[in-house]
C-alpha positions in Angstrom: 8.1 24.2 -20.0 5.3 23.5 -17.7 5.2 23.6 -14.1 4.4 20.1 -14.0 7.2 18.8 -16.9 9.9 20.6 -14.8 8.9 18.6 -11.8 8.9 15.7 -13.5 12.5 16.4 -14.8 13.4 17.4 -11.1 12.1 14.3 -9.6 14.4 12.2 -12.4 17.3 13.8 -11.6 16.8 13.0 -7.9 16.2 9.2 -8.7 19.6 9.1 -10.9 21.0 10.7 -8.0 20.0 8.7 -5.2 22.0 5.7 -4.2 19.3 4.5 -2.2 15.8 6.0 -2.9 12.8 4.1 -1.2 9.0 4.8 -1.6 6.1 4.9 0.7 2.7 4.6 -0.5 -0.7 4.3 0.7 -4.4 4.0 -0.8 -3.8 6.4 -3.3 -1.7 4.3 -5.4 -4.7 1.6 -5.5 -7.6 3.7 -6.2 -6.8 3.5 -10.0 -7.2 -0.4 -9.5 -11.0 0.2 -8.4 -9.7 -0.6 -4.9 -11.4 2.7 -2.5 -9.7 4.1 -0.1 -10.8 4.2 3.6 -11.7 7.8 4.7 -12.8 9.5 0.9 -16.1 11.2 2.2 -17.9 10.2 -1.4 -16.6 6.2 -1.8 -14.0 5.3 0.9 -14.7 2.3 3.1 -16.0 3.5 6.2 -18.8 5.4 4.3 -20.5 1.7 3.6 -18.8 -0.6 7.0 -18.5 0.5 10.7 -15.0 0.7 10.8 -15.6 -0.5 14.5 -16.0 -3.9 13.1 -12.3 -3.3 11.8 -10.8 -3.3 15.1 -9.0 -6.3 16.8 -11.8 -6.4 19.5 -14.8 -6.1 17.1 -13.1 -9.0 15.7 -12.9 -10.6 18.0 -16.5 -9.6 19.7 -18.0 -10.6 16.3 -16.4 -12.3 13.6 -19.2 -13.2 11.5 -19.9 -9.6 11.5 -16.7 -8.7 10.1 -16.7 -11.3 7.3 -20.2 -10.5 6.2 -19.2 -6.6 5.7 -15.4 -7.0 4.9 -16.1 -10.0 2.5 -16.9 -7.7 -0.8 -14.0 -5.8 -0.3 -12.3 -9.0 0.1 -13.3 -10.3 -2.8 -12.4 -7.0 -4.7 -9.3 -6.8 -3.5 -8.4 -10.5 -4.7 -10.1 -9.5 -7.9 -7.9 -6.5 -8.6 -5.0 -5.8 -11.0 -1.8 -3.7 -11.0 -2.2 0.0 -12.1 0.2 1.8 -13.9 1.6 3.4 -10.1 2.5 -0.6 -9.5 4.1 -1.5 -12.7 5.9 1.9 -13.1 7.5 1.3 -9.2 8.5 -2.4 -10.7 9.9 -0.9 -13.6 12.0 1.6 -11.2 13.1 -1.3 -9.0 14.0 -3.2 -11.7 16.4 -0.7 -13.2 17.9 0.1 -9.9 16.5 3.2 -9.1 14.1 2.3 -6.5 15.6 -0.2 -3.5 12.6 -0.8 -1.8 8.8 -0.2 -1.5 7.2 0.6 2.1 3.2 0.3 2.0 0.0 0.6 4.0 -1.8 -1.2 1.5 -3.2 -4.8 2.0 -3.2 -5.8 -1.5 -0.9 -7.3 -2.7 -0.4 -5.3 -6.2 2.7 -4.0 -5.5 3.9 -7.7 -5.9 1.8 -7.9 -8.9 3.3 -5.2 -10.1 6.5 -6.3 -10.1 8.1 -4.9 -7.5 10.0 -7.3 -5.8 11.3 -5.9 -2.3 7.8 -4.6 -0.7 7.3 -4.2 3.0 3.5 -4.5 4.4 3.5 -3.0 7.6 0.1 -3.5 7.7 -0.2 -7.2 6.7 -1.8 -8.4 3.5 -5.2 -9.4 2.1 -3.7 -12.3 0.2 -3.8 -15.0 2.7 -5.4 -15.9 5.7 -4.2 -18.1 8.6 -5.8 -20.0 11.2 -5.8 -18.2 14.8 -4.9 -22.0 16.3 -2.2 -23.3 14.3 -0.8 -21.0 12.5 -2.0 -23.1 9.0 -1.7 -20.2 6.1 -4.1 -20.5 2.8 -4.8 -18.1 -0.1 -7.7 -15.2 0.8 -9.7 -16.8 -1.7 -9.7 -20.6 0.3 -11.6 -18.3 3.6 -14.0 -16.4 1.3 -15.2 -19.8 -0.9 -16.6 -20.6 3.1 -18.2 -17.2 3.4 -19.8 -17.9 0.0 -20.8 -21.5 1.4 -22.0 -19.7 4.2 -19.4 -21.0 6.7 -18.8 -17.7 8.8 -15.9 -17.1 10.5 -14.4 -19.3 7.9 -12.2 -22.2 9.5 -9.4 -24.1 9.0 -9.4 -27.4 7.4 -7.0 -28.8 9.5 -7.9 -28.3 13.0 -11.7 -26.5 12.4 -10.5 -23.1 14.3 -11.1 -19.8 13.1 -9.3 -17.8 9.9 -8.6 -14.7 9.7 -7.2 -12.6 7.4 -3.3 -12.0 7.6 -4.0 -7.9 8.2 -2.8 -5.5 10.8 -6.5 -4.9 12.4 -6.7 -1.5 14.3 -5.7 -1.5 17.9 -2.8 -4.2 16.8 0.8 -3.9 16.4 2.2 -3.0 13.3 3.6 -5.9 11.0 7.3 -7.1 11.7 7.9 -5.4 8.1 7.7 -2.5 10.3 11.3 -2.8 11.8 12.7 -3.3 8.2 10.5 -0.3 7.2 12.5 2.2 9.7 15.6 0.6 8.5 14.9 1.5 5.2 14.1 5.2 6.2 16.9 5.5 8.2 19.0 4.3 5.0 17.4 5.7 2.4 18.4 9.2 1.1 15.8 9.6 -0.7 12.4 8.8 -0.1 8.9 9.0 -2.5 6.1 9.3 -1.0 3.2 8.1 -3.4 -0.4 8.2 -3.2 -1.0 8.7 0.6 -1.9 11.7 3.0 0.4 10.5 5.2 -2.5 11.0 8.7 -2.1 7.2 10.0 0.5 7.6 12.2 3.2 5.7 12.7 4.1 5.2 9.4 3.4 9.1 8.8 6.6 8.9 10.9 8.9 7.6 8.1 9.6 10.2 6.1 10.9 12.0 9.0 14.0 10.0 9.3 15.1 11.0 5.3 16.4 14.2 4.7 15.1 14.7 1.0 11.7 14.0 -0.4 9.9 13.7 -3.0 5.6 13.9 -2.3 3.6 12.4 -5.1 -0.4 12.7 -3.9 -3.5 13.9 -5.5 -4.0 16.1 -2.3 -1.8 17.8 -0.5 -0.2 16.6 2.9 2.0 18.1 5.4 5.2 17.1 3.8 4.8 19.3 1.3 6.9 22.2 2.6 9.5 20.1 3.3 9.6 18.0 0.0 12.2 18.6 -2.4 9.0 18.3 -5.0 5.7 17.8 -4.4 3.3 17.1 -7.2 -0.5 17.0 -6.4 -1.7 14.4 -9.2 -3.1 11.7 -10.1 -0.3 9.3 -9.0 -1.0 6.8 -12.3 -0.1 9.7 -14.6 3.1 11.4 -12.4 4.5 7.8 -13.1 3.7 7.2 -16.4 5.5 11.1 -17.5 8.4 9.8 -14.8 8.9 6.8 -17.2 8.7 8.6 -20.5 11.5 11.4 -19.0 13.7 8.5 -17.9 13.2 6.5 -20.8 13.8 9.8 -22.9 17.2 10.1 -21.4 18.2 6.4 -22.4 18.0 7.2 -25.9 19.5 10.8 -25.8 
């Protein structure tokens, strides 16, 4: 048996285990779905924007800027499907083995994915709302204007500006937040999959569950303290998780 097969076995045992496993994922879990990741030094998203244009005030000091350089990645997002890390957390959620899903992604796949429970501390790409009165439309309403050219998009109701329903940096963190550190301080187990875990405060979660389980093409400082840690490709680990589990069914 491999190094990696008897991890995989090791993390099924935890999940039949667990009464209460949640998972934490960031970018990593997305990049399968062509969707880059922020800080990558080959392809992440600050190699082709200023990430100060990502900040609540360079928002605010220039929104046109930030819909002309955010609106590919935009459209991208809204573009993208559900990767095997997505459907295979479903899948885990829908047989009762996973209870919730914390992520720093924007995108939306989780959902897609069909997970049902999902906590976005940092806000989602799916919609946008209107900075007056509160007026909520799909992403893809605020990017037809920035294809017409209409930049900031606004709202058709009282012509004030969109803006995308994300957590921009230098803002609070989502209200999913609070039920995030509930879930942490629930859980006894957590996954982490597909993030590094250096944005802080949600690097902070795993702290409050005693047993982990660290699923990340590179390593992060969880490692040590991980029941398991594998360093792969997170679309695969899940896809061998299944197969174990669904191994077990038929034994």
């Amino acid at each position: 048996m491999d190094q990696l097969e008897d991890r995989i076995i090791r993390i099924a045992d935890l999940l039949e285990q667990s009464s209460h496993t949640v998972v934490l994922t960031g970018a990593g879990a997305s990049t399968d779905s062509g969707i880059p990741d922020f800080r990558s030094p080959v392809d992440g998203l600050w190699t082709v924007v200023d990430p100060e244009l990502f900040t609540i005030q360079g928002f605010r000091a220039n929104p046109e800027a930030f819909y002309r350089a955010g609106a590919p990645f935009f459209r991208q997002i809204a573009r993208a499907e559900p990767n095997p890390t997505h459907t295979g957390l479903g899948e885990l959620e829908k047989r009762g083995l996973v209870k919730a899903v914390i992520t720093q992604n924007v995108d939306g796949l989780h959902q897609k994915g069909g997970s049902k429970r999902v906590l976005e501390i940092h806000g989602t790409l799916s919609t946008a709302s209107c900075s007056h009165c509160g007026r909520r439309v799909p992403i893809e309403e605020g990017l037809k204007d920035v294809e017409e050219g209409v930049l900031p998009p606004l709202c058709s109701e009282c012509g004030e500006m969109m803006r995308p329903d994300v957590v921009l940096f230098g803002e609070q963190l989502a209200p999913d937040y609070v039920e995030a550190l509930e879930e942490a301080h629930r859980a006894d187990l957590m996954m982490i999959v597909g993030s590094s875990m250096e944005v802080a405060p949600a690097n902070q979660l795993p702290s409050f569950c005693e047993n982990l389980v660290v699923i990340n093409r590179t390593h992060t400082f969880y490692d040590k303290k991980a029941l398991v840690a594998v360093s792969e490709n997170t679309s695969y680990v899940m896809k061998l998780l299944l197969e174990e589990l669904d191994g077990r069914k038929k034994d």
